[in-house]
N, C-alpha and C positions, 0 to 999 in steps of 0.2 A: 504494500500500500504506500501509493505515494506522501510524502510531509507534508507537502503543500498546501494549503485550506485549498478545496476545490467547492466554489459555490452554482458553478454554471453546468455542472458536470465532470465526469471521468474520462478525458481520452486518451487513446491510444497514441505512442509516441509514432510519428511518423518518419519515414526513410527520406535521406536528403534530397531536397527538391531541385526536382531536374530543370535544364535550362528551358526558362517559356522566353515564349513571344514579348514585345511592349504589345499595348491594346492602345492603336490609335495615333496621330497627331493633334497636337494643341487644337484648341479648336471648344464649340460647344459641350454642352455637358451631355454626354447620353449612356443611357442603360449600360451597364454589362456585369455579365458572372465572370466572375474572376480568381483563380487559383494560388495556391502558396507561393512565394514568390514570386509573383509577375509584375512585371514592372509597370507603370501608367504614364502614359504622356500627353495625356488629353483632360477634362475634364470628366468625372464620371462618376454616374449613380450608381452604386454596389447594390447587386439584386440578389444576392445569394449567402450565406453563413460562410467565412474562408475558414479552412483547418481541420482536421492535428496538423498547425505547420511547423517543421524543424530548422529551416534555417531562411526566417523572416516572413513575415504576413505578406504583406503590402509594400512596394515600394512605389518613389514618386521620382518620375526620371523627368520630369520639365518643370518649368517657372509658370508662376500665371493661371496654375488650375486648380481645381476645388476636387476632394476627394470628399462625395456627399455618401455617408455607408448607410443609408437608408433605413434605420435602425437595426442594422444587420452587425452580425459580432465576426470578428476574426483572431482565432484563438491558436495559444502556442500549443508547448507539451507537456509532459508532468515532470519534465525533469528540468535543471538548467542545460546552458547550449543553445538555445533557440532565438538567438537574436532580438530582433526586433518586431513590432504588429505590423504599426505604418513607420518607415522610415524615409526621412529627407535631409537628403545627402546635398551641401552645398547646391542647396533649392532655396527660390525668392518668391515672394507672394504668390506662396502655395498654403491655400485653405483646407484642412480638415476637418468633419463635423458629423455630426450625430450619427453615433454611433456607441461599440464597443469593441475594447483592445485587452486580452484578458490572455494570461498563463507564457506570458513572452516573459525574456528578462527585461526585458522595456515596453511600456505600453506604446505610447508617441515620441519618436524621436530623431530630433532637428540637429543632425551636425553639420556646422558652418552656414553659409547663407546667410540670410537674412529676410526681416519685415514676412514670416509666414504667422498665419493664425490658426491656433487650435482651440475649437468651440463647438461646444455641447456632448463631449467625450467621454464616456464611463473606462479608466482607466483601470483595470481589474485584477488583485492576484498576479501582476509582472513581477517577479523575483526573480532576482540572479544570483550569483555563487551565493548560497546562504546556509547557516549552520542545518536549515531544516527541509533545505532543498539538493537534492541528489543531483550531481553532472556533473559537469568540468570545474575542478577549484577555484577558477578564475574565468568570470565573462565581462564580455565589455559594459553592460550597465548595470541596471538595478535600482531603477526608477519607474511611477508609475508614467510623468512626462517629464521626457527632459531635450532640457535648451543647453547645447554644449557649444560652443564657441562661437556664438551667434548672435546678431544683437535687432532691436526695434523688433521683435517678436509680439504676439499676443496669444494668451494663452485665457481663454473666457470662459467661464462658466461650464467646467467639467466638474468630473467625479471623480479623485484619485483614493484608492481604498485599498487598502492589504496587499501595497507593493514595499518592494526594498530590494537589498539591504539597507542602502543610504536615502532616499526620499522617495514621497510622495512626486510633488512637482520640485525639480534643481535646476537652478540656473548655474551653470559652471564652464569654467573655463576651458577645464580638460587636464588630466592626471594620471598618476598610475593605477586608481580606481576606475577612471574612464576612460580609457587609452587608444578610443576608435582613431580620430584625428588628431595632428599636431595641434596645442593649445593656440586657443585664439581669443580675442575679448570676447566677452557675452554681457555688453552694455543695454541700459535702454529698453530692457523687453516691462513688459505690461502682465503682473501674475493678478488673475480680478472677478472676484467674484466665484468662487472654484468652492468646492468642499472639498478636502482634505483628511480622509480618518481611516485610523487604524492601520495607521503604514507602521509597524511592529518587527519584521523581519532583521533577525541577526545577523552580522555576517560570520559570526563562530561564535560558539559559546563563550560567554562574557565581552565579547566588543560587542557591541548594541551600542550603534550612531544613531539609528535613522529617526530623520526627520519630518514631519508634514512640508514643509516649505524649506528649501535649502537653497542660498544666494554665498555661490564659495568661487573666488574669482583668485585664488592664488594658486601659483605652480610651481609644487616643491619647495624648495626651498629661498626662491625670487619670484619676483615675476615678470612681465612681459615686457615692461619698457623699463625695468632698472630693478635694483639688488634688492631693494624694501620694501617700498608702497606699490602697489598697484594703483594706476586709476578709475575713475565713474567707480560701481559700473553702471549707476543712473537706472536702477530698475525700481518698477512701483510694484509692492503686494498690495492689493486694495481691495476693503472690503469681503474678504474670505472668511469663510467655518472650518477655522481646523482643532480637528476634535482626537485626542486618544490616542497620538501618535506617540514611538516607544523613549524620543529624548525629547529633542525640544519640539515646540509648534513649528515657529517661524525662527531661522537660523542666519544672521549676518555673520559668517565667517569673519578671521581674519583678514584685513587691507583690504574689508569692503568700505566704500564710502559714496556719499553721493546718493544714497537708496531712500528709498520713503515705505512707510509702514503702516497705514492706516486705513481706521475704520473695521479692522479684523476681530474676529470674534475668536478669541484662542481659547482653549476650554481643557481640562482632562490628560495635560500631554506628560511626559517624560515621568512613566510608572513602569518602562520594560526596560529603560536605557542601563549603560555600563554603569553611569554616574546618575542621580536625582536630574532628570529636566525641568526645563522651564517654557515655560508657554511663546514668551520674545525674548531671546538671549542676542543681545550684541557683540560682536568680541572689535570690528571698526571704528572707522572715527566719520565722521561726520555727515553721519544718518540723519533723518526726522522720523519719530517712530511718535504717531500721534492719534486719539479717540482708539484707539483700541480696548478691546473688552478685554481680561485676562482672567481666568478664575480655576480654584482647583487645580494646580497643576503643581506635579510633586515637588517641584524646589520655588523657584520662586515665579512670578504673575510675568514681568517684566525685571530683563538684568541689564547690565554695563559689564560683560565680560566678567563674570561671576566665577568667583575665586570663595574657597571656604574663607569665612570671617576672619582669621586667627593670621589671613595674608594679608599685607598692607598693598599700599598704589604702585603700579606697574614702575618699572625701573623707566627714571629718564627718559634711556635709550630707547623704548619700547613704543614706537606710535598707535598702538591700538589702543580702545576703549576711551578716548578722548573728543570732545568736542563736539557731539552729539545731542540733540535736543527732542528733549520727549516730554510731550504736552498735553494735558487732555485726556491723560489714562484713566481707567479704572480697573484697578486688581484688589480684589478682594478672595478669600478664602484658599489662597495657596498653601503650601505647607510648610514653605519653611520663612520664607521673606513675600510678600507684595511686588515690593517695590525696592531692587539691591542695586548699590551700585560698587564695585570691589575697591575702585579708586578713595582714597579713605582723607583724601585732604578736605579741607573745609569748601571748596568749590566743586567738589567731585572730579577734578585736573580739567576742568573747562568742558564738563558735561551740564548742560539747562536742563534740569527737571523741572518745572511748572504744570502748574495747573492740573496735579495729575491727584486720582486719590487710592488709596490704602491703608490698611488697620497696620502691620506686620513692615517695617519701613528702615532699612541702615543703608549710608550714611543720613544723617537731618538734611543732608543738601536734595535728598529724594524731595522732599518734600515742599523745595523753595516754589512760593506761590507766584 
């Protein structure tokens, strides 16, 4: 029996898919059934269920066209290996939409490119190498949708639910967790309006990262335009439900900056992780993380690069967790803090908390009105 929660059904793994045909030139949108693997270069209405597919659902081989799956699902295997559902590969305003993407180790996913949208997408059950999924030790993803080195993206109003190992929806650069293409920015995308729950998957027993929402723009150990900081990467989470996920809700990696965070309903998260989660953990500098809900969530509501209490403010040298402005929260009922911020100087090192509220609150600078 396979590990994997399987909620759409049991299927059979399939044999590697043979070389098909594309279906089409650019062009109108029209009907077609369409098989594991084939590639699209037209606009097109999915008329048929795709899968057990083994190596990729769906691919999108042109710019400019909409892949409409007609409420129809296109589904992986029970094991890991199985690539991706819909894949867009250095593709430009290429639309995705209603549908489902369910038992791939990627549900949706955008590497390189630019400006495509994915909306109205039940992301389902994608896992890749994970302590409780059987396959290859190592696959390229592990996301329900993900934006890897690609930026002015939108991703609107989907479902990501019991994917992993590392998130639900990630915006990221590109690494040795995700190592399809060479790193590239991933500025500027639009994460909005989405529900996000129950992305819980390990990737081995005791590492538990994963995230509801992940915005990770660093490579290795530098990044892309010099030794430290990275720039942007100017992406909005707006407006999201994310519920139960196994560390934190919403994730600003290190030498993220420039992001906005609002309006998000965080609820329930970081109860399976390695370490307590927190619903908005920042570990960048100079975010806006603003009107978001934060509640119940095992460490604390909303953090500043949350460090146990007993550490004092980042060294000097260290540019993260500075200079950030968070406005307008409310966290109430978490477990361990509210509202933390680890930086312990009298200004919080030039983070603005205002306007925000919480019972459970360190440093006092949380709470400057």
């Amino acid at each position: 029996m396979t590990n994997r929660r399987r909620t759409l059904g049991t299927f059979l793994a399939a044999l590697g898919a043979a070389a098909l045909p594309m279906v089409g030139t650019a062009g109108a949108q029209v009907p077609a059934a369409l098989s594991c693997g084939q590639t699209i270069t037209q606009s097109t209405l999915l008329t048929n269920d795709v899968g057990p597919c083994s190596n990729n659902g769906i691919i999108i081989g042109a710019d400019n066209i909409v892949l409409d799956l007609g409420g129809h699902r296109v589904f992986g295997t029970a094991v890991a290996g199985d690539g991706a559902g819909v894949l867009l590969q250095n593709r430009q305003g290429v639309t995705v939409r209603n549908g489902t993407v369910t038992d791939f180790d990627g549900g949706v996913v955008i590497l390189g490119g630019s400006a495509n949208t994915v909306v109205g997408m039940n992301a389902l059950n994608n896992i890749g190498a994970a302590s409780t999924n059987t396959g290859p030790s190592t696959t390229l993803y592990g996301d329900g949708i993900l934006v890897q080195g690609s930026s002015n993206n939108q991703i609107l109003r989907n479902t990501a639910d019991n994917n992993g190992p590392f998130s639900g929806i990630g915006v990221i650069t590109g690494d040795s967790d995700h190592p399809a293409i060479p790193p590239a920015l991933a500025n500027n995308n639009v994460i909005e309006g989405n529900r996000v729950t129950n992305n819980v998957a390990c990737r081995r027993a005791g590492l538990c990262d994963n995230d509801g929402i992940r915005i990770e723009p660093r490579v290795g150990t530098s990044c892309l335009t010099g030794p430290t900081i990275c720039p942007g990467p100017g992406n909005r989470i707006v407006g999201n439900q994310v519920v139960g996920n196994g560390l934190d809700g919403i994730s600003l990696f290190g030498f993220t900056s420039d992001n906005v965070v609002s309006g998000n309903t965080v609820d329930l998260n970081g109860y399976r992780g390695a370490v307590p989660g927190d619903g908005i953990r920042v570990f960048g500098s100079g975010n806006t993380v603003e009107n978001n809900s934060a509640s119940r969530n095992r460490a604390a509501g909303i953090s500043v690069a949350r460090r146990p209490p007993t550490v004092g403010s980042f060294p000097v040298t260290n540019p993260n967790g500075r200079n950030n402005v968070l406005r307008g929260n409310r966290a109430f009922g978490n477990v361990i803090f509210d509202l933390w911020d680890s930086n312990r100087g009298p200004d919080c090192d030039g983070n603005v908390w205002s306007a925000n509220q919480g019972s459970v609150v360190a440093p006092p600078c949380t709470l400057n009105p």
